[in-house]
C-alpha positions in Angstrom: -1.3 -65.8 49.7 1.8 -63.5 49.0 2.0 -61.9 45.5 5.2 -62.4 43.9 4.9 -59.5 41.4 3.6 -57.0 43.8 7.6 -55.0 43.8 7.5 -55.1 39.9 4.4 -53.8 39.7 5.4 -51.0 42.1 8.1 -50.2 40.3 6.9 -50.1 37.1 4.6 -47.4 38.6 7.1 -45.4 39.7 8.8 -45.7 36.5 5.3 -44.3 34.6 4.9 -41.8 37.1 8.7 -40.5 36.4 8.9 -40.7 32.8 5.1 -38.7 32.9 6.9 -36.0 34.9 9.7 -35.9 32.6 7.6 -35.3 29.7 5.5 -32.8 31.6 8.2 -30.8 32.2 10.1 -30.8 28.4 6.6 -29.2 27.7 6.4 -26.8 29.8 9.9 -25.6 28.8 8.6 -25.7 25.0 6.1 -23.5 26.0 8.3 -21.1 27.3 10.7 -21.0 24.7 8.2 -20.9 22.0 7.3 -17.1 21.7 3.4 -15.9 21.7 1.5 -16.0 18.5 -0.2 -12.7 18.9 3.2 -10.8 20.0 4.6 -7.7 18.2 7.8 -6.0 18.3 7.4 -2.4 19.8 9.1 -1.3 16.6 6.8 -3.0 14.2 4.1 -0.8 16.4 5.3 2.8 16.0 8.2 5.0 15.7 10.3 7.9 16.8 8.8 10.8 16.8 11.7 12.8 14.6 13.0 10.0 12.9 11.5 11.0 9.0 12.2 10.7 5.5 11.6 13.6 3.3 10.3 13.9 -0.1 12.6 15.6 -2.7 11.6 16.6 -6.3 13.3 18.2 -9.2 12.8 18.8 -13.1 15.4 17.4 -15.4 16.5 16.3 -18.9 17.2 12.7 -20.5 19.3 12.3 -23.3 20.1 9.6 -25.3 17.5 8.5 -26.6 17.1 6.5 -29.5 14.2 8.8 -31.1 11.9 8.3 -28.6 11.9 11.3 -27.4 9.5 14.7 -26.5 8.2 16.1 -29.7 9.6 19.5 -29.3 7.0 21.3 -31.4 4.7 20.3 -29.0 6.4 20.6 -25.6 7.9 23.8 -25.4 9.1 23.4 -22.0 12.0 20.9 -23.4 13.3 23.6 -25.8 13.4 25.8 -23.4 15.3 24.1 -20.8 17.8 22.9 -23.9 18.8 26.0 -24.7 18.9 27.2 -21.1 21.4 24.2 -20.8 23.4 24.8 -23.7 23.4 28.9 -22.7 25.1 27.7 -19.4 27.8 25.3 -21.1 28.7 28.4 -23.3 26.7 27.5 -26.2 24.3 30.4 -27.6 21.7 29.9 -30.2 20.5 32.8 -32.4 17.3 34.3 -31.5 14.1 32.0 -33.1 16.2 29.0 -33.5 13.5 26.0 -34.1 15.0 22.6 -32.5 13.7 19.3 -33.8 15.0 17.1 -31.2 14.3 13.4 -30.8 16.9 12.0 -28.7 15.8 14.5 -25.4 13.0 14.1 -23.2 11.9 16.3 -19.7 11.5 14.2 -16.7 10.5 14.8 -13.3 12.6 13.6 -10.7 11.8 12.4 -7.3 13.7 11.0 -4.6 13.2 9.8 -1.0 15.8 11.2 1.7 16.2 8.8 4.3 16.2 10.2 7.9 20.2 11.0 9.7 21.4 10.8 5.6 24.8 12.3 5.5 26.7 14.3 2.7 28.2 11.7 0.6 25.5 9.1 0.9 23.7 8.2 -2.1 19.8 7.5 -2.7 17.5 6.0 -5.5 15.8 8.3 -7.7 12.8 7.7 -9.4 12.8 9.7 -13.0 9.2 10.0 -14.8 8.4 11.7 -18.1 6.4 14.6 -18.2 5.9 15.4 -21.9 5.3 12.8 -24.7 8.1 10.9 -24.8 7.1 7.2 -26.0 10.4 5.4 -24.2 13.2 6.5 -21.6 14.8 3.3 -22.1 18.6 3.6 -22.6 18.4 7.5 -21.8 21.3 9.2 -19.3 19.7 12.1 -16.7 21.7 15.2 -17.0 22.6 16.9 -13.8 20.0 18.1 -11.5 19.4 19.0 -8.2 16.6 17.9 -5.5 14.5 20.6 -3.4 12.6 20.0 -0.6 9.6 21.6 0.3 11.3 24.6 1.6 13.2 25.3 -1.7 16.7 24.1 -0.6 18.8 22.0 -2.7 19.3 18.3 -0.8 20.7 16.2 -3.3 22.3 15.8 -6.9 21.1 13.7 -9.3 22.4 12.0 -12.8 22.9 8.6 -14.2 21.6 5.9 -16.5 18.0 5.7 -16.2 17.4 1.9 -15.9 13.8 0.8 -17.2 12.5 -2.7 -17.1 10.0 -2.7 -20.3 10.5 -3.2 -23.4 9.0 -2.0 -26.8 9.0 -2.1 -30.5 6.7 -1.0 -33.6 6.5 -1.0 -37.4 3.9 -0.2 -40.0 1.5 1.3 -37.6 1.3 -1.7 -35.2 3.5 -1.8 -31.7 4.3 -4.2 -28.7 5.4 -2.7 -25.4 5.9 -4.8 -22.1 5.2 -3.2 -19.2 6.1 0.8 -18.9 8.2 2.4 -20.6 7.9 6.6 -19.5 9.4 6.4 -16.2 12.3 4.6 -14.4 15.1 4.4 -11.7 18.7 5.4 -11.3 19.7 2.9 -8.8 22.1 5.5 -6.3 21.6 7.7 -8.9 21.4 10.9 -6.1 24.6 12.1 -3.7 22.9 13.7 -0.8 24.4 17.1 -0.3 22.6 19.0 2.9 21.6 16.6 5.7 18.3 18.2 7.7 18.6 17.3 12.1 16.9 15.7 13.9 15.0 16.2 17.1 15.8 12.2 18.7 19.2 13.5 20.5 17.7 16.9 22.4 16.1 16.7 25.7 15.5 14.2 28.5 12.6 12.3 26.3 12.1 10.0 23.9 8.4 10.0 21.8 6.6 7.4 20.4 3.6 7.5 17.8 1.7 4.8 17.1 1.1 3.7 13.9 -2.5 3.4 14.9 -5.1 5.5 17.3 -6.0 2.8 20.1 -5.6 3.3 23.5 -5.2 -0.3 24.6 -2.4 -0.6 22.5 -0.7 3.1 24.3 -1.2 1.5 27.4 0.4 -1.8 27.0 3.3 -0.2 25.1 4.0 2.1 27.9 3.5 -1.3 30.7 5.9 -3.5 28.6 8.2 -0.5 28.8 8.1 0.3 33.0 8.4 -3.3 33.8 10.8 -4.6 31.7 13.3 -1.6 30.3 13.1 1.1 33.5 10.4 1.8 36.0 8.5 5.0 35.5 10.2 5.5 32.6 7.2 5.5 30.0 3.7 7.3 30.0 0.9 7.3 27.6 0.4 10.7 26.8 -3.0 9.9 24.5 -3.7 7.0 22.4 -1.2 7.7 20.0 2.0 8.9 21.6 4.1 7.6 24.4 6.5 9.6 26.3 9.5 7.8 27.1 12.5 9.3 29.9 16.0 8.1 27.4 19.5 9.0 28.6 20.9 12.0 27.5 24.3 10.2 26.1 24.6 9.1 22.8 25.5 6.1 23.4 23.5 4.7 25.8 20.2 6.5 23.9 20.6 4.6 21.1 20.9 1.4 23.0 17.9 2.2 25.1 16.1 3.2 22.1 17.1 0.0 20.3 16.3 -2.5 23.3 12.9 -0.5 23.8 12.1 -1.1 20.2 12.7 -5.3 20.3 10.3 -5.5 23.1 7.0 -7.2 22.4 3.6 -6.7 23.4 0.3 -8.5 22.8 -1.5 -7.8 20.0 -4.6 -5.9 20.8 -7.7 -7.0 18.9 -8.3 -4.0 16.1 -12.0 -2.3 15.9 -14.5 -4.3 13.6 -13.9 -2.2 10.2 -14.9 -3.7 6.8 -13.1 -1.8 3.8 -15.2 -1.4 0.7 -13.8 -0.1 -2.4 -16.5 0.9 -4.7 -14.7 1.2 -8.3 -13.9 -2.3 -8.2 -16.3 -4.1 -6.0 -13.6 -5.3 -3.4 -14.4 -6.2 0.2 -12.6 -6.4 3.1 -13.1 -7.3 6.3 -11.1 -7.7 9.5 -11.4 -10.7 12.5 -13.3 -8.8 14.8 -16.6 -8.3 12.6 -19.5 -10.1 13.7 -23.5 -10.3 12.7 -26.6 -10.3 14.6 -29.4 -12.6 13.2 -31.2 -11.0 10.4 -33.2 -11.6 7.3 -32.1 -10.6 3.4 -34.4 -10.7 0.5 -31.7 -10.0 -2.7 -33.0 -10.3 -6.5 -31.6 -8.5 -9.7 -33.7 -6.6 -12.1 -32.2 -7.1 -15.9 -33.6 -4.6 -18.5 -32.7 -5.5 -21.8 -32.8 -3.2 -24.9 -32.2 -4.7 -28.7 -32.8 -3.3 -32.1 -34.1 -5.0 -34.9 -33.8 -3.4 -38.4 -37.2 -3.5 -40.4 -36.9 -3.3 -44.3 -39.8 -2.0 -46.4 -39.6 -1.9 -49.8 -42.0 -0.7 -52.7 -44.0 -3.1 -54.7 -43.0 -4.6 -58.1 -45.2 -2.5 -60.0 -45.0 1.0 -58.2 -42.8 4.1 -59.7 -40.5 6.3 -58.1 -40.5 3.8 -54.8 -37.3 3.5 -52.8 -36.1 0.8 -50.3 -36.0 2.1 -46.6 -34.4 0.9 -43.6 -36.0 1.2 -39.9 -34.5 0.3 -36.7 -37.5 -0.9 -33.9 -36.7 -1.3 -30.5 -37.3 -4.1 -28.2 -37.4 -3.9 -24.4 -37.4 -6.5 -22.1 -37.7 -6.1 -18.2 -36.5 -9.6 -16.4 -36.6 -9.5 -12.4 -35.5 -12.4 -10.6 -37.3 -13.8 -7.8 -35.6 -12.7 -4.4 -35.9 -15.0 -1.3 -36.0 -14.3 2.1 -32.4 -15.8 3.7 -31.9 -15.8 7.5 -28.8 -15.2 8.4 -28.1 -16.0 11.7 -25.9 -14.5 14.6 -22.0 -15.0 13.7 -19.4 -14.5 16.3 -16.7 -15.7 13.7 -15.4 -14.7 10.5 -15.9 -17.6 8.8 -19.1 -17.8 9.9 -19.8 -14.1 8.7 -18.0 -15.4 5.4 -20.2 -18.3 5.1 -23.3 -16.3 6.2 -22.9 -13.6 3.2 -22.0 -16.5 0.6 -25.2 -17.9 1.0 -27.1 -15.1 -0.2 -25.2 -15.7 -3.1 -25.1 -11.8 -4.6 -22.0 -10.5 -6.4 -19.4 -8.1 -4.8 -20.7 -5.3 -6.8 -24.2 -6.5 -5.0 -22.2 -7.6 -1.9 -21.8 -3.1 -1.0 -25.4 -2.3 -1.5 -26.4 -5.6 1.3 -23.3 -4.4 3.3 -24.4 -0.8 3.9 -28.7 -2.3 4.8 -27.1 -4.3 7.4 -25.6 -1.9 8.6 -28.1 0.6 8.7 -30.6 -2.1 10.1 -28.1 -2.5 13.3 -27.1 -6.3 12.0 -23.5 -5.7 11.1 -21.2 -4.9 14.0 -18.7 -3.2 12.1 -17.7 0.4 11.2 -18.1 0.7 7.2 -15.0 2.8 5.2 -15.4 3.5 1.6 -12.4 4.1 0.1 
């Protein structure tokens, strides 16, 4: 007996098998278009070798102020720059004048110089008092220049100093919101000498890492060959890269700037667990792991308290006085500590889980930190900071 819905059937199939296909394939393109978790930009990796910023520092004076300035009986150094000022404007005090300024403060002055800065740009500056000036708020930084570390004068800097706290006091009590002895002048510096850079001169192009590894070096210098110019790049140690660039202007900075947007995948970092032991924090990165061990944790409380004893003389004695003694009471209280296993964990929340359940405080947490590791259990390098 023939079927009747046998070509339906069939067809329907076919139908399935098409639309399965279809839906296979808008993955697959989803996939490809969506870019790899664990990717990061070249640039996000290192940097030119060259391209700096440079620190710049200078000493100054803010005026201005609404008597909240350096006590200048006790800061010599701001009555001497005053009348080292005033000497230069044509203004010369007689020998052992005694200023009692209020309104004036000194300030150091420090300013970051951006790397190819020109003559002309302008750069924040950062303006801190060094005396004992209570507020720099509404004060106005006099001219003064910026040095580098080889003495030379970089930049020029003056202009409202702008500080974001606030403060006010009266008969002996005060208020003050956040800080009130340094703050910014917001393009405050016009850069004046520029200092060269190395990126332009000769056939290469160098690379530091941000970080030693030399899995990272390597793939840098692969991602570079195959997809930017064969031969082109070679890991010179696990933290530079030597890179052939044209020797044109031009096309260096576009090879720079395509070589830079290139991304690699993220290498895995060594197992390193941070401990900062002023305030008890601890950090640890993905890669740590534990091998099974035992921990036996208990705390030891002494206790110390003083109890005044009063004697005094009876009713009927003469010439008896009242006395006062202190007696000391010492209590030692040591809290049972149990064995924990703590088994092997690949994972960090497993190593997470594993250290919560001994159930010790962070100040605790370093001393059980550095055992482990000493017993061969933690699989981690240990940095105190």
């Amino acid at each position: 007996m023939r079927r009747a819905y046998a070509p339906n059937a069939e067809r329907e199939a076919a139908q399935r098998l098409s639309l399965a296909s279809l839906a296979l394939g808008a993955c697959l393109l989803l996939l490809a278009l969506v870019p790899a978790a664990n990717a990061e930009r070249i640039k996000d990796l290192a940097s030119i070798q060259g391209v700096r910023s440079n620190q710049l520092i200078g000493y100054g004076l803010v005026v201005g102020l609404d008597g909240s300035g350096d006590q200048t009986t006790q800061t010599p150094f701001t009555v001497q720059s005053i009348a080292s000022m005033l000497s230069q404007l044509g203004v010369n005090l007689p020998p052992g004048t005694s200023l009692q300024l209020r309104n004036v403060a000194a300030a150091i002055v420090t300013a970051v110089l951006p790397p190819f800065a020109n003559p002309g740009q302008q750069i924040d500056v950062t303006v801190s008092s060094m005396g004992n000036a209570r507020s720099l708020r509404g004060g106005t930084l006099l001219l003064t220049p910026l040095k580098g570390a080889d003495g030379q004068v970089y930049a020029i800097a003056q202009g409202n100093v702008l500080v974001s706290g606030a403060g006010a006091g009266a008969a002996g009590s005060r208020v003050q919101v956040n800080h009130l002895s340094a703050g910014r002048v917001p393009s405050g510096a016009t850069v004046e000498r520029s200092v060269p850079t190395a990126v332009g001169q000769g056939p290469y192009v160098h690379l530091e890492l941000n970080a030693t590894d030399f899995g990272t070096a390597r793939r840098v210098a692969d991602t570079i060959n195959e997809r930017v110019a064969s031969g082109a790049a070679m890991a010179l140690d696990a933290r530079m890269i030597q890179v052939r660039a044209p020797t044109d202007a031009d096309q260096r900075v576009a090879f720079i700037a395509k070589m830079e947007n290139l991304e690699i995948e993220s290498v895995m970092p060594a197992a390193k667990v941070i401990i900062n032991a002023r305030t008890g924090s601890v950090v640890m990165n993905q890669t740590v792991t534990l091998e099974a061990c035992a921990i036996a944790h208990g705390n030891l409380t002494v206790t110390v308290s003083s109890e005044p004893i009063i004697s005094q003389p009876s009713p009927l004695s003469t010439g008896g006085q009242t006395v006062v003694a202190e007696r000391a009471n010492i209590q030692i209280k040591q809290d049972p500590g149990q064995i924990i296993p703590v088994p092997a964990s690949p994972r960090l929340a497993d190593v997470i889980r594993a250290l919560n359940a001994v159930g010790a405080t962070p100040q605790d947490l370093l001393a059980i930190l550095q055992a482990m590791k000493a017993a061969g259990a933690l699989r981690a390098e240990l940095e105190i900071i």
